[in-house]
N, C-alpha and C positions, 0 to 999 in steps of 0.2 A: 645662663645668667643674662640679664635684659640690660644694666647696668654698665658703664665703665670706670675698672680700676688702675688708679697712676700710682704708681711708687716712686720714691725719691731716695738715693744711695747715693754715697760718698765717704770719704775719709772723713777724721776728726778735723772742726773747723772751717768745710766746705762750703759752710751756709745754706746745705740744706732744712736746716729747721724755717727759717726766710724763706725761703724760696721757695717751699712747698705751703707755706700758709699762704704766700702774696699769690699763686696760684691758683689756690681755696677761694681766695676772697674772691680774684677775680672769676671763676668760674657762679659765685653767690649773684654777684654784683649784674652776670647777665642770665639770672633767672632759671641757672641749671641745679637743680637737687642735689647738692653737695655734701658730704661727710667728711670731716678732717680727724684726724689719727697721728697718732706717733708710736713707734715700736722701740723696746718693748714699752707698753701702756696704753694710755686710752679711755682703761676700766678698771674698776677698780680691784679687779683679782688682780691686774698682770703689770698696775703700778706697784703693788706691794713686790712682786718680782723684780720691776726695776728697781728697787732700793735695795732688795740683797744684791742686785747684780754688779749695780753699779757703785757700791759703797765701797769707799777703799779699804778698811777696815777687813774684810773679808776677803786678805791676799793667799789666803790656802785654799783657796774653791779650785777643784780640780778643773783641765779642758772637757772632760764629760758632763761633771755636775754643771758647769758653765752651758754649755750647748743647750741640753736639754730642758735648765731654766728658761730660756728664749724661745725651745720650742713650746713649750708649756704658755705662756705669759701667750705667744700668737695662736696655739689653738683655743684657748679661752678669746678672742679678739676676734676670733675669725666667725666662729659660733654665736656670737652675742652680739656683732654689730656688722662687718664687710659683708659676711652670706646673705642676713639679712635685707639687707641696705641693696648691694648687685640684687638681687630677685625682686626688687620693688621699683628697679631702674637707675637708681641714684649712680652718680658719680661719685665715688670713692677715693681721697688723696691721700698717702700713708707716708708719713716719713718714717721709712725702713719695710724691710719687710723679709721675706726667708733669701735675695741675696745678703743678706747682710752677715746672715751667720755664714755664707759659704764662704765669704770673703773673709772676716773675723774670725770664726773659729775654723774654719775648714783651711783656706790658704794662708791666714795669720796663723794659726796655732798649730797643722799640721793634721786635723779632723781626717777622715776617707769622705773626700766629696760625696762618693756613693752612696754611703751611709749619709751623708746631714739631706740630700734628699730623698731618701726613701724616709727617713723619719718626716720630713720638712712637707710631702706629697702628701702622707698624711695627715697632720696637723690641720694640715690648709684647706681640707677637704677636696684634695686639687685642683686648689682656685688660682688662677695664675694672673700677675699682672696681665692690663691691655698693653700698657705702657709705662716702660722705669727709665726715668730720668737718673743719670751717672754724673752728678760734679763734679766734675776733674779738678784738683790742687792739686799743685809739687806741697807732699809732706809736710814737709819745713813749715811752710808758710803755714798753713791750717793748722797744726799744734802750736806755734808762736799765738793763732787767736785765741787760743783754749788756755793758756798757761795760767791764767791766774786761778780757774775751777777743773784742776784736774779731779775727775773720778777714776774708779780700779781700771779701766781697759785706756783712757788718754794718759796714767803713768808708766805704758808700755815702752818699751824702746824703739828707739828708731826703727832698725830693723823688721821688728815686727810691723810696726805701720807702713814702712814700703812694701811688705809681702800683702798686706790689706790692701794696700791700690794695683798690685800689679795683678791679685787677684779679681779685682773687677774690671781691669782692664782684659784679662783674659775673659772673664763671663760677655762681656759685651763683644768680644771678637765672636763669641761660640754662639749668641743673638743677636744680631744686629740688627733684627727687623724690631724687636721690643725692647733692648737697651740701647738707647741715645745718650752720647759722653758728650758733655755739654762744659767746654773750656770755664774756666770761675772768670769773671770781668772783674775790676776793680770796683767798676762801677753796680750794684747789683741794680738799677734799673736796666741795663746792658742783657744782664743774667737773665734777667723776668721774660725780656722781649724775646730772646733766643727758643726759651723755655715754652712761649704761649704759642710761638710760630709749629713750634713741633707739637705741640696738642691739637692745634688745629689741623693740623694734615695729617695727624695718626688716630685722634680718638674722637674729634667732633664732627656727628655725622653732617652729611652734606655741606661741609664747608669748601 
């Protein structure tokens, strides 16, 4: 792959949907081939997935039928638009991507890590972030953002959204050369700055 791909990961509320577009923009704004993504979605197979997924309305969806709808929505995403895009050199920016189920369904809901990536290796066609940025928020705070639009997985409990960050904070001890945990600032210009300094010494060449 001639391209480089970023991900952005975090709990509910972290401001990675922000954060990973204001990093879009500015990777546009100095002339790099950029592609912006969100998971699950994108396109239009695997937005229709995030509406079964994410509807609350559909609180009997088992933790398998759930998994594997995410794997589905990102092997459709991966085939149709990231494979693509890497092999033609672009720069790739995804908010979300296959940690998110590890963290979500696998340490939130009790999955076999082993299993969500051997299905997950798949899917992807073994394509792996260059670099995934980890928003770090205390729980609390991030679900106090969301309160007014919960969907089926932000009307979780507590509990399980602590096991969702303490899961990512385990994935990024187990890589720490490709996930960077990146404090939330109040300020999110604070955010952005942190965020562009770490793209530039991990994924833009010769800076």
């Amino acid at each position: 792959m001639k391209g480089k791909f970023i991900t952005f990961e975090g709990s509910e509320g972290c401001g990675k949907s922000t954060q990973s577009r204001l990093l879009y923009d500015y990777l546009k704004e100095r002339g790099y081939p950029v592609v912006y993504l969100r998971e699950p979605g994108g396109i239009k197979i695997s937005e229709k997935i995030r509406e079964i997924l994410l509807d609350a309305k559909n609180d009997s969806m088992s933790p398998a039928c759930e998994m594997l709808l995410y794997m589905a929505a990102r092997a459709q995403v991966v085939a149709e638009i990231i494979k693509p895009a890497l092999k033609k050199g672009k720069f790739v920016v995804c908010d979300r991507f296959l940690d998110s189920t590890l963290a979500y369904q696998g340490y939130g809901l009790g999955m076999g890590i082993d299993l969500i990536k051997i299905i997950g290796k798949f899917v992807t066609d073994d394509i792996n972030p260059d670099l995934t940025i980890f928003l770090d928020l205390p729980v609390k705070k991030g679900l106090l953002h969301r309160k007014s639009k919960e969907d089926r997985i932000e009307q979780r409990s507590l509990e399980y959204h602590n096991r969702v960050r303490s899961g990512y904070l385990k994935l990024a001890s187990l890589e720490p050369k490709r996930i960077k945990i990146v404090r939330v600032d109040k300020s999110k210009a604070v955010t952005q700055s942190k965020i562009r300094d770490i793209v530039k010494r991990h994924v833009i060449p010769g800076y």
